[in-house]
C-alpha positions, 0 to 999 in steps of 0.5 A: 868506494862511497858507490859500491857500499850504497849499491850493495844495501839496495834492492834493485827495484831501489837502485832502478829508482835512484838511478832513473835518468841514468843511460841502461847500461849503466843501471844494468852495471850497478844491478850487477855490482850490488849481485855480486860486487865485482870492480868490472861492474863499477868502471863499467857504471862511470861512462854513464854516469859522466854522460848523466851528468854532462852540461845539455848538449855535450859529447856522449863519452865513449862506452871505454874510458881510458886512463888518459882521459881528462873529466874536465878538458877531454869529457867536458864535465865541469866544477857542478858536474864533478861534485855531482858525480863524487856524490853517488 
């Protein structure tokens, strides 16, 4: 929940920022993460932050993430992609 206490320090004009490059509904779901701190708004932020970091020219993710869902062999993130993503 590395995510959840850096979004809840910022600002949002500091979040936009961090985030720029990040698809809007993932930046709009981590504007209302740091307002009021819901879990919903967390999950979701990841199908734009899996398709943020996804190698050029692979598949967008589906806006649902299922449970089922590999990051690696479903959603094509690779090795540099997933510690990118654990990073936030």
């Amino acid at each position: 929940m590395k995510a959840a206490l850096t979004l809840a320090a910022k600002t949002p004009e500091q979040i936009k920022d961090e985030l720029r490059g990040f698809p809007a509904p993932c930046v709009d779901a981590a504007l209302r993460f740091s307002e009021n701190g819901g879990a919903v708004a967390l999950i979701e932020m990841l199908p734009g932050v899996i398709e943020f970091h996804l190698p050029l020219g692979a598949a967008k993710p589906p806006a649902v993430l299922k449970d089922e869902l590999r990051l690696n062999q479903d959603l094509g993130l690779d090795s540099l992609a997933l510690t990118d993503t654990t990073s936030l």
